[in-house]
Structure formats: structure tokens, C-alpha cells
N, C-alpha and C positions, 0 to 999 in steps of 0.2 A: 488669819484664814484667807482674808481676799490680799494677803500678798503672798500664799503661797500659792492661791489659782491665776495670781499673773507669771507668777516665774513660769508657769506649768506651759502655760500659752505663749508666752515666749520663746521656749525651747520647741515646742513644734511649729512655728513658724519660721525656724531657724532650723530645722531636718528635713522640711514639708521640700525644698527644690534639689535637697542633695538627691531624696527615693526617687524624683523625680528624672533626675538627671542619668540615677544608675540604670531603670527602667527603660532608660530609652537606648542605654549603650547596648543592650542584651537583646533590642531587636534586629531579627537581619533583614528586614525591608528596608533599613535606614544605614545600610551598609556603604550609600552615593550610586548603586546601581538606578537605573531608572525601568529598565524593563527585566521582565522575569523569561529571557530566555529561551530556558528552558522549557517552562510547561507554554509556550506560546502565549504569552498576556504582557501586555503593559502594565506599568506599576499600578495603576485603577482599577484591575483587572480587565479592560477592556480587550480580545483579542488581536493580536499581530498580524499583520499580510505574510503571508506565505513567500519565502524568495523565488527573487522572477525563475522563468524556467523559457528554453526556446520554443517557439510556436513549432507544431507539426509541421514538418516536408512535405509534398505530396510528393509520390509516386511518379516516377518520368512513362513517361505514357510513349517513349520509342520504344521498340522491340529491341530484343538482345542482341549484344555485338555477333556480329555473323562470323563464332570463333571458327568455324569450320570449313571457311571460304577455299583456303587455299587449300583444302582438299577437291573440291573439284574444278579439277584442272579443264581449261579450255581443250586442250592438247587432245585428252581424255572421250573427248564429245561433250563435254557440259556445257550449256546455256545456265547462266547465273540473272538472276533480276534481282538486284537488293533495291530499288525502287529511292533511290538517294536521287533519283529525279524523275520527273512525269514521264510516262513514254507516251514517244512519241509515234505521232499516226504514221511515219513512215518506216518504223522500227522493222526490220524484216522478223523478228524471231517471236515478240510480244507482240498481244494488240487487246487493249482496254476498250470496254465499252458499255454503254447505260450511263444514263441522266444521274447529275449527281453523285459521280464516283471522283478520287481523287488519292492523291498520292501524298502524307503529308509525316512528317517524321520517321520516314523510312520505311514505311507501310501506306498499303494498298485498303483505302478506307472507303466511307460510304456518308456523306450529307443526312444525318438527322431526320430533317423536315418531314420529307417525301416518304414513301414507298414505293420502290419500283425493283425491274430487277437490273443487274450490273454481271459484270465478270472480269474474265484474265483471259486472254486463250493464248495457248501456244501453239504459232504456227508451222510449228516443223513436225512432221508427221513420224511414226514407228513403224516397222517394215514386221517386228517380230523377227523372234529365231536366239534372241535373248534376252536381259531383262532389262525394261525399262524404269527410271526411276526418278519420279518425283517428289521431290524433298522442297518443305518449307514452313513456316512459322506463323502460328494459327492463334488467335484471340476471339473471345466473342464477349458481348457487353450481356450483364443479366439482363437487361431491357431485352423484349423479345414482341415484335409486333403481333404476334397470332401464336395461339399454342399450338396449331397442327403443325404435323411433321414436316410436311411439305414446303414448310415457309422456313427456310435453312438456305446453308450452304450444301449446291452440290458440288463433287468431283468428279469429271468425266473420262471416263477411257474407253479405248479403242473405237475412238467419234467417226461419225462422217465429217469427210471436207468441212472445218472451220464453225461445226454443229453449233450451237450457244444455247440449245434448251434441251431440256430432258423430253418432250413430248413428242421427238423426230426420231420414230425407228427404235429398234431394240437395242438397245447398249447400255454400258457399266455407269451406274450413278452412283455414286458413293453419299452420303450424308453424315456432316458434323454440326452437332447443335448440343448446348450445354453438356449434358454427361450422361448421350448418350451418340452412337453411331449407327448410319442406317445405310439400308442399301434402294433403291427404286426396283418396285416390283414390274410386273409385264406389263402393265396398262395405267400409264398416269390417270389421276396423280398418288397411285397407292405408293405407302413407302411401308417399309417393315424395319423397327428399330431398336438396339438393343446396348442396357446399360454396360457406360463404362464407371472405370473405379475412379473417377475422376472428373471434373467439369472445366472446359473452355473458356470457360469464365473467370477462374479463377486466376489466370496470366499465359503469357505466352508458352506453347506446348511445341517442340520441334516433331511433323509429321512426317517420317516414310514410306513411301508407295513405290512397292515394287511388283511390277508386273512382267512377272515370266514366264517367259514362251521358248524358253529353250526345250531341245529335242527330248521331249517323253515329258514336258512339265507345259503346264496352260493353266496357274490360279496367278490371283494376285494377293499379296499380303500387304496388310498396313501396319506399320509399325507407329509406336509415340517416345518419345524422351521428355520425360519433369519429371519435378521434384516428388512427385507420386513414387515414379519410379529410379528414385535418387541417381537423376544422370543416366541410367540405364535405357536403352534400343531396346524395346520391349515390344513383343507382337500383341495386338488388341483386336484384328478382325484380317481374315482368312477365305479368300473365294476360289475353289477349285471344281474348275470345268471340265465335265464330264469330257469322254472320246468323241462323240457326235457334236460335242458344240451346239449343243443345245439346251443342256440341264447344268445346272450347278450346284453344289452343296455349301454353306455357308456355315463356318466355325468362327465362334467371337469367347473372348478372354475369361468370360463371367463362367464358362464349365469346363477352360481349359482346354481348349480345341480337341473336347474329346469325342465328340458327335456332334452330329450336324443340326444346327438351328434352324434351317428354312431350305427347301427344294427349291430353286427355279427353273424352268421350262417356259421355251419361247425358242423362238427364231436362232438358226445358229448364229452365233458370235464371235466375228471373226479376231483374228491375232494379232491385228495391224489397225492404227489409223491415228486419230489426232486425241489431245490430253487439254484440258479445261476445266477452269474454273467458274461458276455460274452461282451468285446469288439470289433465290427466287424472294423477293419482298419481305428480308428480312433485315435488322437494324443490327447495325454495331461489332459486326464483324474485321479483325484487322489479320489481313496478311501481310508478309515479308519475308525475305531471304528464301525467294525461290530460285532452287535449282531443279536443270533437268536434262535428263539425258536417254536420250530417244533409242539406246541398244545397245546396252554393254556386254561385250561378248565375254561373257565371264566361265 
């Protein structure tokens, strides 16, 4: 009897590393892989780093190639500023001014810090009799020092001699501020203003303004081009001056220039005079690729 419980013991300690040996052929963690791959884990299971990836670009903060340059022709009558340098104080056609303004990757910018107000002006004046037209490329930063309307950029037309503020006299003020446009009503600093499909904040928007005073015609229309309106010259705000030059009716994009958004009444206003840019103590706006051409007998 106890020699056939040693044979017995025997033979399993003589089978006990063969089960052992097959046991281990039949796992596949011990295939010499070291990490799993696929489900992201090291052989431990401990998880894997993720493969590197490139950091974020930021956004170039110059305005867009001025594709449209050679469209207007000096020949033509155009005044061009794409602002690829500061101007300067004896420039005859531009003239910059306000505390903390500056011209810096091809746009006409504004120092942070402060608030104060700045502008553009151009000083070639408009006689009327056709249309005048200025075109150029508009930014605004969503920082906004004040929510009233008033604290914007305005656009000036039909100015006195070399105007720079909206509070001298009756004349055209136009206003762009985030994602809406306005106009200056009779009596600063009221403004009345009216949403667009779209915000200046978003990136740069090409604006045109044309103000025609040819024979039987006295409004001005503003036009935008983005990508809102995929590349398209699209009209967004519409001023036409009564016969008396004194009242005017105002059509904006949001009813389709199908009636009129706001009466104005005031002083007549005349056909002729000077075009400017005026920022009243507002932050983070960038211009560029201004053109402009003071009467194009079209």
C-alpha cells in the first residue's frame, strides 16, 4: 500500500510543471508585448499618455490682405490708407488724432489703458453731385468700456471743415458697435440703434458707404461683406433725405428696407463737406484698408 501512494506522488510531481508550462503558453498577456495598445493601458494596467499633439496657433490679429486694392485706382480719384505705416502729421490727405492711438499691424488701433476719444479724418472734402464712397475694414474687441450707445465708433458725413466730434451742428453720424448700427439723433448724445445679423466682434467685416447725391438721388447706403454674408456686398442700413433736406427716413436690413425705422427732422443737410472717423471712449476697435473717393461721377 504505501508503495503504491509513493508511485502516485511521484507521477504528479512529475506532471505538476508540464500543466504548468501549457497554462502559460495559452495566455496572451505573455505573448513579449509589454503594453496593451489598444485599450490604452500598460501591461499593469496602469493607463498610457495620450500621443503628443501640436499646441493651438493663435489667430494673427492683422487684418485681411487688402484683396481689392488694385481696384481702386488712384487715376480714379481714390485715396487708399492701408496704414503699413503711421501717418504722418504732414500727410496732406489723412490726419490721426487723440491720446493713445496708433497704427500697428496694418491697422489703426487704440492703447488699452486709457479712455479717451481718437479718430481718422479725411481731409479732402466732397462737392456732391455724385457718390461718394468710403470703404474699409472694421474689428471691434467684445470688451466694451460702457454699454451706452454712445460710447462707439462714429462715422461722419457731410462734416464741417475738419469736424472731429459729433456735438458741432447737424450732420450724419453713423454708429458701429458689436451687432448693432446706429445713427445720431438731433440732439447729442441721443443715438437710435438697430440690430444687425451679425457682430464686429466677431473678425474683420469689409464696410461700404456710399453717399449719393446725384441728380434726383440724396440717401446714403451702407453696405458689409463676411462671411455672414458668404463674400457677398450686402446692403444693412439705408438713409434717404427728404426734398427739403431736412427730414430723412431710415430703412435697416432686419425688415428688409420695407418701411421706414425712424423719421429725422432737423436743420437742412447739406450734399457736400468732409468724411471721418471719430471714436467716442470706446476700447478695441481696429480699422484698415481705407479707401475713399470724394465723387464718383457714376
Amino acid at each position: 500500500m504505501k508503495k503504491h501512494i509513493c508511485l502516485m506522488l511521484t507521477l504528479i510531481l512529475l506532471l505538476l510543471p508540464l500543466s504548468c508550462l501549457s497554462a502559460c503558453g495559452d495566455n496572451p498577456e505573455s505573448t513579449g508585448n509589454a503594453d496593451n495598445t489598444e485599450n490604452g493601458t500598460a501591461a499593469g494596467g496602469a493607463p498610457t499618455d495620450p500621443p503628443p499633439t501640436d499646441p493651438p496657433t493663435e489667430k494673427p490679429t492683422a487684418p485681411p490682405v487688402f484683396a481689392e486694392k488694385l481696384k481702386y485706382d488712384p487715376a480714379d480719384g481714390w485715396m487708399i490708407q492701408d496704414f503699413s505705416a503711421p501717418v504722418s502729421n504732414d500727410d496732406p490727405l489723412w490726419k490721426t488724432y487723440g491720446a493713445n492711438c496708433f497704427v500697428e499691424n496694418g491697422a489703426f488701433v487704440y492703447d488699452f489703458d486709457t479712455t479717451t476719444t481718437y479718430g481718422l479724418q479725411v481731409l479732402t472734402p466732397y462737392e456732391g453731385g455724385g457718390v461718394t464712397r468710403l470703404d474699409f475694414d472694421l474689428k471691434s474687441d467684445a470688451y466694451r468700456c460702457d454699454a451706452n450707445p454712445w460710447m462707439t465708433l462714429f462715422i461722419g458725413l457731410r462734416l464741417p471743415k475738419s469736424a472731429t466730434t459729433t456735438d458741432g451742428g447737424t450732420r450724419l453720424w453713423f454708429t458701429f458697435k458689436g451687432d448693432e448700427i446706429g445713427i445720431r439723433a438731433e440732439d447729442w448724445p441721443a443715438v437710435e440703434c438697430f440690430p444687425l445679423p451679425f457682430d464686429f466682434d466677431e473678425g474683420f467685416t469689409r464696410v461700404y458707404i456710399e453717399d449719393d447725391t446725384r441728380e434726383g438721388m440724396n440717401e446714403i447706403r451702407i453696405y458689409a461683406d463676411n462671411s455672414k454674408f458668404d463674400g457677398q456686398k450686402t446692403m444693412i442700413f439705408k438713409l434717404v433725405i427728404g426734398g427739403d433736406d431736412k427730414t430723412a427716413e431710415l430703412y435697416t436690413y432686419r425688415n428688409g428696407f420695407e418701411t421706414s425705422e425712424l423719421t429725422l427732422e432737423g436743420a437742412a443737410i447739406p450734399k457736400s463737406g468732409y468724411a471721418g472717423f471719430w471714436i467716442h471712449h470706446a476700447f478695441g476697435y481696429e480699422i484698415a484698408n481705407v479707401a475713399f473717393n470724394a465723387d464718383m461721377k457714376e
